[in-house]
C-alpha positions, 0 to 999 in steps of 0.5 A, spaced: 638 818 333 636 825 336 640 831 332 641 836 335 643 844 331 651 844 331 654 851 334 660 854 330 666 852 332 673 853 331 678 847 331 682 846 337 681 845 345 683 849 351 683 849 358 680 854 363 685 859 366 686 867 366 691 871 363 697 873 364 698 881 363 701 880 356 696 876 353 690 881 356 695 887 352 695 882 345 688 880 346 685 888 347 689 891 341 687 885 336 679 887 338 682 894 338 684 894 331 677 889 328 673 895 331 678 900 329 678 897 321 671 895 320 667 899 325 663 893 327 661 893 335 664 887 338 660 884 344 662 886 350 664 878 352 668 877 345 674 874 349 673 878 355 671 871 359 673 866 362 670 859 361 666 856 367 667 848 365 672 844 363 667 839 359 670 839 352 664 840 347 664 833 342 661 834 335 661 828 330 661 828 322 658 824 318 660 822 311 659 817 305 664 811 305 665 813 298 664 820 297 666 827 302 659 828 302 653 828 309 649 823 309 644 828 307 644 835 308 648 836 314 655 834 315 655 834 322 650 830 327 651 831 334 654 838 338 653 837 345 658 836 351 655 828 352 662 823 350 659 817 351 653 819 346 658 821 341 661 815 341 654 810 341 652 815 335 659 814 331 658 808 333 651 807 329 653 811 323 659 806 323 655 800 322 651 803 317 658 804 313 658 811 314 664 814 316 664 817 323 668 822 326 668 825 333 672 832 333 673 835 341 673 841 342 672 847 349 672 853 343 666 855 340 664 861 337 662 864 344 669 865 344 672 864 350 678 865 353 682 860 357 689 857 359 690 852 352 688 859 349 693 862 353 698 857 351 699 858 344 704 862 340 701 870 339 700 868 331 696 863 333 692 867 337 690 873 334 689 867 328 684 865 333 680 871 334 681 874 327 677 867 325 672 868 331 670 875 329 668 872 322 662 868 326 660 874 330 660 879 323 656 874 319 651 874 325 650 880 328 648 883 321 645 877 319 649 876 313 647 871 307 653 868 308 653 860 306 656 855 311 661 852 307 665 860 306 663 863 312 668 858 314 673 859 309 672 867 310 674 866 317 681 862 316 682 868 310 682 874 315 685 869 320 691 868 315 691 875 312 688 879 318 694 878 323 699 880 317 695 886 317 694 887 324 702 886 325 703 892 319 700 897 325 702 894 332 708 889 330 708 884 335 707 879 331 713 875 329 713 876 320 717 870 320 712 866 324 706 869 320 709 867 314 710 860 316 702 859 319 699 862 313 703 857 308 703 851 313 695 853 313 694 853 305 699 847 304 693 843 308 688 846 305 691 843 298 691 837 301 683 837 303 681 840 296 686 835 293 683 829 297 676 830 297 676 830 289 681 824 287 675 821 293 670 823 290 673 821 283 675 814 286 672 812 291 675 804 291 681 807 293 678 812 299 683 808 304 689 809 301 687 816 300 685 818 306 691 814 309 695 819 304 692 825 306 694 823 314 701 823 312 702 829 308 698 833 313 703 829 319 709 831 316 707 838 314 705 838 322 712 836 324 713 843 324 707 846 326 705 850 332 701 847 337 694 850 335 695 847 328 696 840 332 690 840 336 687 843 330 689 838 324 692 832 327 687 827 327 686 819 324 683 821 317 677 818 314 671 821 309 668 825 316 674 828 316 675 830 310 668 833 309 669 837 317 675 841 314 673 841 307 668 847 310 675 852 311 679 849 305 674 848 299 672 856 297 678 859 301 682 861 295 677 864 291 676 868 297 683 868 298 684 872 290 679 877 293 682 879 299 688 880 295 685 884 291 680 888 296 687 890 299 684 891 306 680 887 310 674 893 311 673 894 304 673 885 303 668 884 309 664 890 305 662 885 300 659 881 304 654 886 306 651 886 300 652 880 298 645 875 294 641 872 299 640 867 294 646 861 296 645 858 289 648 865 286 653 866 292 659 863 288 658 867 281 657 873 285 663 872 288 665 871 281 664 877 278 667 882 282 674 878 281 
């Protein structure tokens, strides 16, 4: 089966459309304030345009049937816009007994805006753009940032960069923040907490990743509908092993925007941070 290269995404789908006046106001000073505190230059179409095609990207995860581990280095196995293939290379790498998992998607790190987009509650969007930003950063400056924290880093300026946006517009809902951060974290547990009782017992992975379903549908039961589209997925190992990418390194990075105290003086850590990923997490480490 051919491979094709996954682009960066962020878990959720939309549809095309344009934005009404208020949304384009939030949109404008929530990259207002990532130029303004990090002084990086946005590209000019950063959730500027619009989205030509109604195609959602697929991209298929392919895990081990007995541990949250790619069946070798890469954990995805197709990104494209071809849904009948996805489910033929799902379909193969299930009758191998690996476990496949078909994740949807119209968002991409092209960041483009749309009517889904457009949909989701202010705290959601800003979260959206927030997290996107990172892809970009680490991008355009060429970052040494490993996979597996760049989307952990994403969802932490995700969580706690609209706290800090609110802090100098406040249009945001602090209760509502409150709670998608928690609802967040609580999922992030789960993933964490699920991937090593796999890993450590692997003869019973049905009935965790069948727990790990229920715990993440209740917490869903009150979630918005960007977390919805984000999480709510049948589980299993490929599953796992996607979402494991935003919780696994996420509270460490966590204890160090805590102690940074502002998201210019977090992010500058990673411009200095080792080329060498063996020594990434030590040097993360050391400055906690």
């Amino acid at each position: 089966m051919k491979r094709i290269k996954a682009v960066i995404i962020l878990a959720f789908s939309f549809t095309t459309g344009f934005a009404s006046n208020p949304d384009s106001t939030l949109v404008h000073n929530v990259k207002k304030f990532i130029v303004n505190e990090t002084g990086f230059a946005l590209d000019k179409s950063f959730y500027a345009t619009w989205s030509k095609s109604e195609m959602p990207m697929v991209v298929v995860y392919v895990s081990l049937c007995d541990k949250v581990r790619g069946i070798d280095n890469h954990a995805s196995r197709y990104s494209g816009f071809n849904e009948d293939f996805a489910k033929t290379l799902a379909s193969f790498h299930e009758s191998e007994g690996h476990h496949a998992f078909i994740y949807k998607t119209y968002a991409t790190s092209i960041a483009e805006l749309n009517n889904r987009f457009i949909s989701y509650s202010n705290e959601s969007k800003c979260f959206i753009i927030l997290h996107e930003f990172i892809h970009h950063f680490r991008r355009d400056l060429g970052l040494a940032v490993p996979y597996e924290y760049e989307e952990a880093l994403a969802d932490v300026v995700g969580n706690y960069g609209t706290m800090e946006f609110n802090k100098t517009y406040s249009s945001l809902d602090p209760k509502i923040l409150k709670s998608q951060k928690f609802r967040n974290e609580k999922i992030y547990k789960i993933i964490n907490k699920t991937t090593v009782a796999i890993n450590s017992k692997p003869e019973k992975v049905d009935m965790l990743n069948s727990k790990c379903q229920k715990d993440i549908k209740k917490l869903l039961s009150d979630g918005d509908s960007f977390q919805k589209d984000r999480f709510a997925y049948t589980v299993n190992n490929g599953y796992v092993l996607k979402n494991r990418f935003y919780s696994e390194k996420y509270f460490l990075l966590q204890r160090l925007f805590q102690k940074s105290g502002t998201l210019s003086t977090f992010l500058n850590i990673f411009k200095d941070c080792p080329q060498d990923s063996k020594v990434f997490e030590a040097y993360l480490n050391n400055l906690l």
